[in-house]
C-alpha positions as CSV (number, residue, x, y, z in Angstrom):
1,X,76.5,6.0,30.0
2,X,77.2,3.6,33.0
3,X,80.2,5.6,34.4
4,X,82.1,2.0,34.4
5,X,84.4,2.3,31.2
6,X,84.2,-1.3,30.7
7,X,80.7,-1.8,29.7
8,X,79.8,-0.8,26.5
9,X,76.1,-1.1,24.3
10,X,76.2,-3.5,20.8
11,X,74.8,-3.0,18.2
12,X,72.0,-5.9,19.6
13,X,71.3,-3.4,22.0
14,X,73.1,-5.5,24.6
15,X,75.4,-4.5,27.4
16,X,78.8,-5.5,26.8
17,X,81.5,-6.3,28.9
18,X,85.8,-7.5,28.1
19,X,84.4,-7.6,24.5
20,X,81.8,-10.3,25.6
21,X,77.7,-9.6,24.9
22,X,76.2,-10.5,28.1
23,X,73.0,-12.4,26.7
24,X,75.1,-14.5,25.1
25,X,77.2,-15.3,28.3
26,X,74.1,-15.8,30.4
27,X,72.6,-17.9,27.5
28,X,76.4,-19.9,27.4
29,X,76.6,-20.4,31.6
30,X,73.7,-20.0,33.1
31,X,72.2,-17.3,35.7
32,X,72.5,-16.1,38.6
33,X,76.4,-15.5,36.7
34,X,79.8,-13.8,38.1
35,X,81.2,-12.1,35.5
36,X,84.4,-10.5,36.1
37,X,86.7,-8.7,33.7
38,X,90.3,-9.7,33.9
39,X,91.2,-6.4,31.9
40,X,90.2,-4.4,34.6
41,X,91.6,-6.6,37.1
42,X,95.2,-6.6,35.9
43,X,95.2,-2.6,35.2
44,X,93.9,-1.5,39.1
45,X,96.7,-4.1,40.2
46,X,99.5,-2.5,38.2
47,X,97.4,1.1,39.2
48,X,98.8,0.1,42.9
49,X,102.5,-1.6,41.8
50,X,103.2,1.5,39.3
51,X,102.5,4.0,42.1
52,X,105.0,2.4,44.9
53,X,107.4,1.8,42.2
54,X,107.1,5.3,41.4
55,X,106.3,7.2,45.5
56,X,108.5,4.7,47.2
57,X,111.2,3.6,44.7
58,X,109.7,0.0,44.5
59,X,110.3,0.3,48.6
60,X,107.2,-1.2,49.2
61,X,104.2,-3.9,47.6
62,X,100.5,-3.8,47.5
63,X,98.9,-6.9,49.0
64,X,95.9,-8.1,47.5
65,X,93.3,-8.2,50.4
66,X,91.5,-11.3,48.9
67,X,88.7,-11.9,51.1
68,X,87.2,-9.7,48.4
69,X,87.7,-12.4,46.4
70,X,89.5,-16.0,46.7
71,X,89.6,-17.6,44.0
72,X,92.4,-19.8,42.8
73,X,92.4,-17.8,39.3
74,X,92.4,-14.4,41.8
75,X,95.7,-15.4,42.5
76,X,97.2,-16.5,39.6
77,X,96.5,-12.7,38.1
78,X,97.7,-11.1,41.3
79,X,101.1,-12.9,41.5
80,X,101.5,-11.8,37.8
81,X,101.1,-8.6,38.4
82,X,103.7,-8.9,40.9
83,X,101.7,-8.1,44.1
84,X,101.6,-10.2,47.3
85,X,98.2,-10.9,48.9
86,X,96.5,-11.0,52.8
87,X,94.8,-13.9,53.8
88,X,92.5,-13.9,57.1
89,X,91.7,-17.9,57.1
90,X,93.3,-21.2,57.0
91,X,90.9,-21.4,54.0
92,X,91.9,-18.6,51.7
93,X,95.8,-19.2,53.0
94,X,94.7,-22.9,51.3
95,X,93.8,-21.2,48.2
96,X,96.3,-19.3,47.5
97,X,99.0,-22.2,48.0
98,X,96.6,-24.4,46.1
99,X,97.0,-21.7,42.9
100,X,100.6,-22.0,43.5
101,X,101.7,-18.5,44.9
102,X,104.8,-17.9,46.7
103,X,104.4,-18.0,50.6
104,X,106.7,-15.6,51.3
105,X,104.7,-12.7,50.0
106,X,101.3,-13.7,52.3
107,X,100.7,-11.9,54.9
108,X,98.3,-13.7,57.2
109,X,95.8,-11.4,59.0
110,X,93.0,-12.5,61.5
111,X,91.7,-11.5,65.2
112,X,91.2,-15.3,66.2
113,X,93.6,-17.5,64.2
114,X,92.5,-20.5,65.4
115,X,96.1,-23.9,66.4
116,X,95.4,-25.3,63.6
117,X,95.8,-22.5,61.0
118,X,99.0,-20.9,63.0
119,X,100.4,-24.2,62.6
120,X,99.8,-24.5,58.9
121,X,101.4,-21.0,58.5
122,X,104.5,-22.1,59.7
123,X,104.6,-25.1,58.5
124,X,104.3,-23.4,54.8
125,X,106.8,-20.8,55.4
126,X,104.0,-17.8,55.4
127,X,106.3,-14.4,54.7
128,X,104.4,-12.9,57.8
129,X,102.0,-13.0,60.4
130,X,100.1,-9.9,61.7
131,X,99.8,-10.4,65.3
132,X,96.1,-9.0,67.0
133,X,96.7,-9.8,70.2
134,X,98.3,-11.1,73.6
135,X,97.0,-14.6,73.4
136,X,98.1,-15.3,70.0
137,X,101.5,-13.7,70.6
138,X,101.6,-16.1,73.4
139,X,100.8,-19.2,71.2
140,X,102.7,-18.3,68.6
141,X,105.8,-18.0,70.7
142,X,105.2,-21.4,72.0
143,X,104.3,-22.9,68.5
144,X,107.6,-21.5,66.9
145,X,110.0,-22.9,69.5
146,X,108.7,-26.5,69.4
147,X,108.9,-26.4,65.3
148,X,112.7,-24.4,65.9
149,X,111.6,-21.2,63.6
150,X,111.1,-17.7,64.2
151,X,108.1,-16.2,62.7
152,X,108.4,-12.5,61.5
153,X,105.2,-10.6,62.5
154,X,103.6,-7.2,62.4
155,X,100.8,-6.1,64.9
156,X,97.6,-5.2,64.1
157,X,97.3,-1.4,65.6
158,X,93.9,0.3,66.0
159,X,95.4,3.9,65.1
160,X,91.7,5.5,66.8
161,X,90.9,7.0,63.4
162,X,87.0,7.5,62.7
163,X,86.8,6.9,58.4
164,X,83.3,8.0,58.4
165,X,82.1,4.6,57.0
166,X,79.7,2.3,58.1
167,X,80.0,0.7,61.8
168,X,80.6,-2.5,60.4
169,X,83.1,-1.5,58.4
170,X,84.8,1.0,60.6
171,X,88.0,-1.0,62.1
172,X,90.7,1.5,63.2
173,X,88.6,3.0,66.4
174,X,89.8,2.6,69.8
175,X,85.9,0.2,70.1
176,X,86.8,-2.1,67.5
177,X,87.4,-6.0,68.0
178,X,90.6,-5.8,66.2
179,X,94.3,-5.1,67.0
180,X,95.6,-3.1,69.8
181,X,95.4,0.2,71.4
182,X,97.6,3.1,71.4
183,X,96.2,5.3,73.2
184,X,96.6,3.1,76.5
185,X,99.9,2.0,75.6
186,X,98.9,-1.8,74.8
187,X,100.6,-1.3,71.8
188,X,103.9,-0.3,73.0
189,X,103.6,-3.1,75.6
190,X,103.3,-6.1,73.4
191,X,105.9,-4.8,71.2
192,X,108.0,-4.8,73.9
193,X,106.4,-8.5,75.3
194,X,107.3,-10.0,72.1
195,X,110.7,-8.4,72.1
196,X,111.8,-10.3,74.6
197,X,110.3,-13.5,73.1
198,X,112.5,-16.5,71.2
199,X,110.4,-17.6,68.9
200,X,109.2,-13.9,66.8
201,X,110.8,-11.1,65.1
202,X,109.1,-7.7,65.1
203,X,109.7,-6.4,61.5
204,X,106.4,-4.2,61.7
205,X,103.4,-2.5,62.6
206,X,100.0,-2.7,61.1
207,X,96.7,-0.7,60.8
208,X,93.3,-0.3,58.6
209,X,90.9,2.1,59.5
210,X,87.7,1.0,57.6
211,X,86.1,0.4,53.9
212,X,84.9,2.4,51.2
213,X,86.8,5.5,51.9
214,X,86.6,8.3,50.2
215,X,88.6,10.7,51.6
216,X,92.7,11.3,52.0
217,X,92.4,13.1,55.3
218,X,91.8,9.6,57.1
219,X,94.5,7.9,55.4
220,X,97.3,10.6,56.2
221,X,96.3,10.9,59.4
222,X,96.5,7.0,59.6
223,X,100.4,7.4,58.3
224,X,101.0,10.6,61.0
225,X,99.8,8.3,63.8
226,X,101.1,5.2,63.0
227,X,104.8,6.9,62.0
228,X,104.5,9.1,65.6
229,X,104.1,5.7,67.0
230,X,106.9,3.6,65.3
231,X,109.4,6.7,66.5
232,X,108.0,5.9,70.2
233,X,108.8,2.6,69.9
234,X,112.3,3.4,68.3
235,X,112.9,5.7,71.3
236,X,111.4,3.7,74.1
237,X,112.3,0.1,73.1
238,X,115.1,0.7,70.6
239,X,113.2,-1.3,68.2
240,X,114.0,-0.2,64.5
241,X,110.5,-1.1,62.6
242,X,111.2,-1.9,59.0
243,X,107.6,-2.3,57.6
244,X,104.8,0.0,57.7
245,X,101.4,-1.7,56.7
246,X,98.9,1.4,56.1
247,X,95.8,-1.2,55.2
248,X,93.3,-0.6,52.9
249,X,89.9,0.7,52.3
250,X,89.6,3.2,49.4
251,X,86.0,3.6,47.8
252,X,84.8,2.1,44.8
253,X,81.7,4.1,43.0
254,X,78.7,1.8,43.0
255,X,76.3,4.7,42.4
256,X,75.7,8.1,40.6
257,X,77.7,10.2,43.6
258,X,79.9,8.0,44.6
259,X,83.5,9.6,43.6
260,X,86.6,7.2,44.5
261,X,90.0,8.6,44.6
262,X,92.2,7.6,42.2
263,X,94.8,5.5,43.4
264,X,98.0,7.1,42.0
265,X,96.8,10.0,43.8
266,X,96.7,8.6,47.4
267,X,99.6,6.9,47.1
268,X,101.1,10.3,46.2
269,X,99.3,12.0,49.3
270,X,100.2,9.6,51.7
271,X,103.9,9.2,50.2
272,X,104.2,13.2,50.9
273,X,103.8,12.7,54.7
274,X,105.3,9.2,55.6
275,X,108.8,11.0,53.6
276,X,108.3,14.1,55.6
277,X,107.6,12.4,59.1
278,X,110.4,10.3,58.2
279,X,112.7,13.1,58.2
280,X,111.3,15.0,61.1
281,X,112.1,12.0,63.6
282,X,115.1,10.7,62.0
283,X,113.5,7.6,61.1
284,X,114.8,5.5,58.2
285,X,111.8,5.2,55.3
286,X,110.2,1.7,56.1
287,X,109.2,-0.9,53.9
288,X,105.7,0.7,52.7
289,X,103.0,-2.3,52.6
290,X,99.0,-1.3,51.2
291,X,95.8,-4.1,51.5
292,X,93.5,-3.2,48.5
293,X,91.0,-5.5,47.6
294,X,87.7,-4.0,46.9
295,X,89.6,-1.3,44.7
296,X,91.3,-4.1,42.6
297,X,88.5,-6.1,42.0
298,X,84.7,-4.3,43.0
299,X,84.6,-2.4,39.6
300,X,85.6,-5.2,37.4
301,X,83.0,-7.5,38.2
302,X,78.9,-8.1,37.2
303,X,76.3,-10.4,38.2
304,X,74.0,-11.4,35.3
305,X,70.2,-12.6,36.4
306,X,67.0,-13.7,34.4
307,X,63.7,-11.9,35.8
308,X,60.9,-14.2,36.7
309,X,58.0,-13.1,38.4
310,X,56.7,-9.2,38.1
311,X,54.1,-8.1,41.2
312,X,52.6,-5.0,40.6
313,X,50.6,-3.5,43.7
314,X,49.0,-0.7,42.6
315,X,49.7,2.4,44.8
316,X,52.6,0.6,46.5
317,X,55.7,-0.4,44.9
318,X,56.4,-3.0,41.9
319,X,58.3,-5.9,42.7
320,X,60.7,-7.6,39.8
321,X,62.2,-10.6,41.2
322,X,65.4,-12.3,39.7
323,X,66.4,-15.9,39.9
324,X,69.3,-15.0,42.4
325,X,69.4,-12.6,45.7
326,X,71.1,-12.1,49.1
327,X,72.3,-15.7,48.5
328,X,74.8,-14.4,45.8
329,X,74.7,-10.9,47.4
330,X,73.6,-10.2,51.1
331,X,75.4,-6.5,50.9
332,X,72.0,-5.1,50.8
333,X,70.6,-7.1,54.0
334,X,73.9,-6.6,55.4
335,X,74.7,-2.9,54.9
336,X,71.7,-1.1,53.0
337,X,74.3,-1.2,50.2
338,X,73.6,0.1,46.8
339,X,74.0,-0.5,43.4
340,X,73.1,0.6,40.0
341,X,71.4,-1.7,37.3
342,X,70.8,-2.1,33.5
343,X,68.5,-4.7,32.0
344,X,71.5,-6.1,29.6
345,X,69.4,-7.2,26.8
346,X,67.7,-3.7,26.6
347,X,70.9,-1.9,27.3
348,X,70.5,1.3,25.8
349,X,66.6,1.6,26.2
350,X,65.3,4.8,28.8
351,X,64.0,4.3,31.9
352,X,60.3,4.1,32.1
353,X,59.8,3.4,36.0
354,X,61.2,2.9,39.3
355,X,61.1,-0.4,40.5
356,X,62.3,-3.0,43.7
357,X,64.6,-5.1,42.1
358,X,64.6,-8.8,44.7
359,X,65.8,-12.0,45.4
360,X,64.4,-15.3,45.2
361,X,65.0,-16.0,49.0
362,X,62.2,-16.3,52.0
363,X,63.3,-13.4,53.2
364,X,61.8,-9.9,53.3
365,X,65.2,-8.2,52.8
366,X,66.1,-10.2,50.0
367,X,66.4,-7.1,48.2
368,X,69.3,-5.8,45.4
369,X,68.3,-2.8,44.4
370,X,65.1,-1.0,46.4
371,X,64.9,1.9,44.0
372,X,65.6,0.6,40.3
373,X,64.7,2.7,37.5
374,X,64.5,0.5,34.5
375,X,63.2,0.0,31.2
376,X,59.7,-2.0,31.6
377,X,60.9,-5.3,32.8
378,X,59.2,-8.6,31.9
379,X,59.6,-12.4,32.7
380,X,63.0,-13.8,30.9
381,X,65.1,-10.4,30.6
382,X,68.5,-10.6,31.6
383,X,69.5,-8.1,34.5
384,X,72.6,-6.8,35.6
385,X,73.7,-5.6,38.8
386,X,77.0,-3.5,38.6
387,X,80.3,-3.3,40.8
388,X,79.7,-6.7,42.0
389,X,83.1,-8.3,42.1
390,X,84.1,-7.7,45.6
391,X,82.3,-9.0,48.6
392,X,79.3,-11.2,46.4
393,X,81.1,-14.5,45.6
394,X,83.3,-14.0,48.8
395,X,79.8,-13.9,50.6
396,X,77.5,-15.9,48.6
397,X,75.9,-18.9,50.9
398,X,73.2,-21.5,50.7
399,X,71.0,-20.3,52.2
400,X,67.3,-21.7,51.5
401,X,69.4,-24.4,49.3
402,X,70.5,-22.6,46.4
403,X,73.4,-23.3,44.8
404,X,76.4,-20.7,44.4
405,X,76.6,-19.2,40.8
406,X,79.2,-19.7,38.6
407,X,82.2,-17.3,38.1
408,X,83.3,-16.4,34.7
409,X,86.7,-13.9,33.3
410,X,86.1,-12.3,30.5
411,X,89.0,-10.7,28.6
412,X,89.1,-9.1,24.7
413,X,86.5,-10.7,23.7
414,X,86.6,-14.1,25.4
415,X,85.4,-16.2,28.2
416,X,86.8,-18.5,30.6
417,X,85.1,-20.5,33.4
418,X,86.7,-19.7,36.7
419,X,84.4,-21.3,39.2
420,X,81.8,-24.0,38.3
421,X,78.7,-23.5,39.0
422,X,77.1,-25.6,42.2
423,X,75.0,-28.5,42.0
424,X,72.5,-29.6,44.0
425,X,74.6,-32.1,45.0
426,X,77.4,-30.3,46.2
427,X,74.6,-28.8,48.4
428,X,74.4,-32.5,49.9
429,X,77.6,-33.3,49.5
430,X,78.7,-33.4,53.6
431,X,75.0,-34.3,54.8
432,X,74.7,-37.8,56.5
433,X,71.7,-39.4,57.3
């Protein structure tokens, strides 16, 4: 019924999901309210771990790309599943320290890591940094000689692949504010700048070509390229690269049409031409390294609200506003993302009209859903926006003072608070007057 296998009707007549009625978790916590299954967590992550194992003969680890979602518990499941993860911040390196995971499986990404956060890195024994550029190469040749270490590194490497996605989300064009180029042979020059340096090893190269993709085409033509380029720099430089890092980016479905490749079967695709390239330029098979985050986490996550004010204008539109928005979510105002939604305490009723589903903010875009077709809704039922787990808490602000929302895992039956829920003062908490 809600294409998400997950979520499930009682016999209450409310949405269910990890064996958990939602009315009674948004009675128990509170909404606006994260729910996330940890079920469907654990099962995309071993999706990705099973398929290397089996494509690459365990040559290879998917890194959890969690700026789709730091949390501390985040990366307690992904290190028992046996993946690394990517960072992009001194922040969510932080977290993922904090929760206890090995260093030497992140891999610290970033277009403008800032003295203080290359320091950190070294100083915890990061596994790698991805290089984007001349400057930092620079610094981080200088910091690694005063400290007496070498830092292993990849460089970020904008392949010049259009993933038909949106422009904010499109990152492997030649127009793109990360990496560098191959087409003007800035790639092949830093390689061989840092080469020559003391204070890095170059184990590998790097690329990701965009989000919510839905297509293989883009991503074997992403391992062609970037394979055609590590057999230049082979050639050129004499530089053996031992890792490969093809990125991320596969599609989730948030809506009817939306149709996501399964991930067994990319990994298959794309294991099909790096083995073949491999053997065409005599290259030996690198290290094969994959960034998914959305896919691991986007599909097993909700957000639960209670609907307050209905505003019919006749003729126009109707308006049901929830007690959360583009605080929790701002994909909407950010992307014209959509999603698909279910009044949870009326799971199972039809639709009786199309509706604007909207956020408490003082905004006009504070919009979730602009064409919602629901059962009649009224003040006090609980709604619930699907595919919310990647990219909501990651991007939830303050924004006209609200608190963040609580994050809750939810697993046969269960619940277990993973984030608190904000207080006001928390909000206040740094202010000085």
């Amino acid at each position: 019924m809600f294409r998400h296998d997950n979520l499930t009707v009682n016999d209450r007549n409310h949405l269910v999901i990890g064996g958990c009625d939602c009315v009674d978790l948004a009675a128990q916590y509170g909404t606006p309210l994260y729910v996330m299954d940890e079920d469907v967590i654990r099962s995309n992550a071993r999706a990705y771990k099973n398929a290397i194992d089996k494509y690459y003969g365990g040559n290879g680890m998917a890194l959890y790309a969690s700026k789709a979602l730091s949390v501390m518990y985040m990366y307690k499941i992904v290190a028992e599943e046996g993946l690394g993860v990517d960072v992009v911040s001194g922040g969510e390196l932080y977290t993922a320290l904090k929760a206890g995971f090995n260093p030497e499986n992140i891999y610290f990404h970033g277009n403008n890591k800032t003295t203080d956060e290359l320091n950190f890195a070294l100083d915890e024994g990061v596994g790698r940094i991805v290089v984007d550029n001349y400057d930092e190469l620079s610094e981080l040749n200088t910091l690694c000689i005063s400290k007496g270490k070498v830092a292993k590194i990849l460089f970020r490497i904008k392949p010049g692949i259009d993933a038909h996605t949106h422009e904010f989300i499109s990152t492997g064009q030649i127009d793109s504010k990360f990496g560098v180029t191959l087409e003007n042979g800035e790639a092949l020059d830093i390689i061989k700048t840092a080469s020559q340096m003391e204070g890095v090893e170059v184990v590998g190269v790097h690329c990701h070509i965009g989000s919510q993709i839905f297509e293989l085409a883009p991503f074997e033509e992403a391992a062609r390229v970037m394979l055609g380029f590590v057999a230049e720099v082979k050639s050129k430089l004499g530089i053996e690269i031992s890792e490969l890092n093809l990125g991320g980016g596969f599609g989730i479905r948030y809506v009817e049409g939306d149709a996501p490749i399964a991930y067994d079967s990319y990994i298959e695709a794309v294991s099909r031409v790096v083995k073949s390239i491999c053997e065409e330029k005599g290259l030996k098979l690198p290290r094969i390294l994959m960034e998914p985050g959305r896919s691991i986490v986007g599909d097993a996550g909700i957000t639960l609200y209670t609907i307050g004010m209905v505003k019919d204008i006749p003729g126009v539109r109707k308006y049901v506003s929830v007690d959360g928005g583009m605080a929790d979510n701002p994909r909407y105002i950010m992307y014209d993302a959509e999603y698909d939604g279910v009044l949870a305490n009326r799971a199972g009723d039809r639709p009786e009209e199309t509706v604007t589903l909207c956020g408490r903010c003082c905004e006009s875009g504070d919009i979730l859903i602009k064409n919602a077709h629901l059962p009649s809704a009224k003040k006090g039922d609980i709604m619930c926006i699907m595919s919310t787990g990647a990219y909501n808490y990651s991007m939830a602000s303050n924004y006209n003072r609200i608190p963040r929302p609580a994050l809750v895992m939810v697993s046969g039956g269960k619940s277990k608070l993973a984030v608190k829920r904000e207080t006001y003062e928390d909000i206040v908490r740094n202010d000085i007057i």
